[in-house]
C-alpha positions as CSV (number, residue, x, y, z in Angstrom):
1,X,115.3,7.1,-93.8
2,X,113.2,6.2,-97.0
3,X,110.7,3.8,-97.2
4,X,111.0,0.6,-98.8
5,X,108.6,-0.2,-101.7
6,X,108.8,-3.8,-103.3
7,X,106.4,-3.5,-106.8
8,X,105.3,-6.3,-107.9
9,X,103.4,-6.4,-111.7
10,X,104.5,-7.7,-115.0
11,X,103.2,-4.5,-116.7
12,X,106.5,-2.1,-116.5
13,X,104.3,0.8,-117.8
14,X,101.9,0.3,-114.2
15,X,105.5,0.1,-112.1
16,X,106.8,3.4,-113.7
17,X,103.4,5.2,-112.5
18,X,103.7,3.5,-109.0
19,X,107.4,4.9,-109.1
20,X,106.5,8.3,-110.4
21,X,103.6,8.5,-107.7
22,X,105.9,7.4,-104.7
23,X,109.0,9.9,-105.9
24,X,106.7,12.2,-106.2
25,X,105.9,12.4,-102.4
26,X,106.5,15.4,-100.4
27,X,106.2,14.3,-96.8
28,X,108.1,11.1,-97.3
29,X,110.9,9.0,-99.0
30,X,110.6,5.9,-100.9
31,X,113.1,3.9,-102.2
32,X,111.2,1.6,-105.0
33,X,112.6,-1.8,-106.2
34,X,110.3,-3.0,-108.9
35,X,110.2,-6.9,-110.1
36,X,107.9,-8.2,-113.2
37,X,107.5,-12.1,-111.9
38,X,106.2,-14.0,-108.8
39,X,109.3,-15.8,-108.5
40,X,112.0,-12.1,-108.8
41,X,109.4,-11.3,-106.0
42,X,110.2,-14.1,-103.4
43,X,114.1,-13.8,-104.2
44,X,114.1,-9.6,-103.3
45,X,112.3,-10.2,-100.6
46,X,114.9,-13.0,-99.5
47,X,117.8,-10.5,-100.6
48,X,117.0,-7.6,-100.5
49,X,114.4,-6.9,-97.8
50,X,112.8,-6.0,-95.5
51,X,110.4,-3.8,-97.3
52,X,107.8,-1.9,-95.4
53,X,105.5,-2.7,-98.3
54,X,104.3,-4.8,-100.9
55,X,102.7,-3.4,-103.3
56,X,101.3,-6.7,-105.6
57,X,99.8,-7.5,-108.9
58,X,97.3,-10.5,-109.1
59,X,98.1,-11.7,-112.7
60,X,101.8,-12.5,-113.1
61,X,103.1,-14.5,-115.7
62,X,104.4,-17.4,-113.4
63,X,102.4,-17.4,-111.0
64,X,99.1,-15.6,-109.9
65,X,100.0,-13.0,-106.5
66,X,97.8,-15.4,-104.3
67,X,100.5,-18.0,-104.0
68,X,102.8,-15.4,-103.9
69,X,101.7,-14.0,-101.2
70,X,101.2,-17.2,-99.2
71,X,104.5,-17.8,-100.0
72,X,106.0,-14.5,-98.6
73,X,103.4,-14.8,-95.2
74,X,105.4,-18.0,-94.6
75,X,108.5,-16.3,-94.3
76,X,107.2,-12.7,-93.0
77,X,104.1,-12.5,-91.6
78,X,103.7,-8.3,-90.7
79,X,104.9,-6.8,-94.0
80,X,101.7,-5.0,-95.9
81,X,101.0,-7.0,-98.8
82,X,98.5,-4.3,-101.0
83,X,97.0,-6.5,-104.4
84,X,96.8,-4.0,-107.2
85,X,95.2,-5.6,-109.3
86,X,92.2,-4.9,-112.4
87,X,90.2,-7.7,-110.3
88,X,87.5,-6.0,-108.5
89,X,85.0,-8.4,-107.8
90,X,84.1,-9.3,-104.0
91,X,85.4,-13.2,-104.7
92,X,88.9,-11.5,-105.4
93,X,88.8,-9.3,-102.2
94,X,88.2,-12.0,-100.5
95,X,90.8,-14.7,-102.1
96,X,93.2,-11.3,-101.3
97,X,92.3,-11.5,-97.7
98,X,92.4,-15.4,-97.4
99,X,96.1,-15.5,-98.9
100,X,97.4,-13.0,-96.5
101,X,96.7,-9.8,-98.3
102,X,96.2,-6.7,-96.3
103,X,94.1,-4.8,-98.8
104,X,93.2,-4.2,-102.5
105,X,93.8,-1.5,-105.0
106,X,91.8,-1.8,-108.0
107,X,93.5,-0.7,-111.6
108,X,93.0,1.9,-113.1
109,X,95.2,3.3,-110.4
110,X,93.7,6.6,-109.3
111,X,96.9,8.4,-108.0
112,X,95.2,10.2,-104.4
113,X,94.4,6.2,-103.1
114,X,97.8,4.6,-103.8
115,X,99.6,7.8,-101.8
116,X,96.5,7.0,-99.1
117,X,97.3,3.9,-98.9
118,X,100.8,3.1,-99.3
119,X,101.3,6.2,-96.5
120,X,98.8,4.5,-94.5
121,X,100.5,1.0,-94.8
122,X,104.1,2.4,-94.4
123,X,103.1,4.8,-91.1
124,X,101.3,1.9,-89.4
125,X,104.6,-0.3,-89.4
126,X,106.7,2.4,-88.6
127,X,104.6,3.5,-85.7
128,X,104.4,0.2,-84.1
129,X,108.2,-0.4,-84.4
130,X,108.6,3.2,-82.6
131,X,106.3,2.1,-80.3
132,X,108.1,-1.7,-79.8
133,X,111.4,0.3,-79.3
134,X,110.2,2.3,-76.1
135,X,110.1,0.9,-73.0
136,X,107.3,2.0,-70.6
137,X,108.4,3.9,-67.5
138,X,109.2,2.3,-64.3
139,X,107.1,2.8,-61.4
């Protein structure tokens, strides 16, 4: 089954690289839905989710990916939220965590840390949904 990828970043040049990255992948599958705007974030993660990962910009024209991302912890807090994001100071790590985010990836986009992390991020939930699904052995 492929993994679900929801990119987030009003740059469609920076979405096309994620995409080539993830399709690009060997070991695993991804099926990538890409939205430019805050707002065509929250309605595919309403319609078209779950996703096992978020991958999301900081600046977006309607609003910036802190509030989004507080927004979509309201409504599901275990999906990985990843900022990627040309902010690399420690004050916008931190705002990251504070809103909910799960880590940072800093633009320029150096291709060996998104497949790190988005592999990372996507085996993490997987594993803990195997491991939900199994029950322990009776004694």
């Amino acid at each position: 089954m492929a993994k679900r990828v929801l990119v987030v970043d009003d740059h469609v040049p920076t979405r096309a690289l994620i995409r080539t990255i993830l399709e690009a992948e060997r070991t695993d599958r991804f099926e990538v839905v890409e939205v430019g705007t805050g707002t065509d974030c929250l309605k595919a993660a309403d319609k078209q989710g779950p996703f096992d990962l978020i991958l999301l910009d900081v600046n977006l024209p309607d609003m910036d990916g802190y509030s989004v991302c507080r927004a979509l912890r309201h409504v599901d807090k275990k999906v990985p939220i990843v900022f990627v994001t040309a902010k690399g100071d420690l004050k916008d790590y931190t705002a990251g965590r504070e809103a909910g985010g799960d880590s940072y990836l800093v633009k320029p986009i150096a291709r060996a840390a998104l497949r790190s992390i988005v592999n990372l991020f996507t085996s993490i939930e997987r594993a803990e949904a195997d491991e939900a699904g199994q029950q322990a052995p009776s004694s």
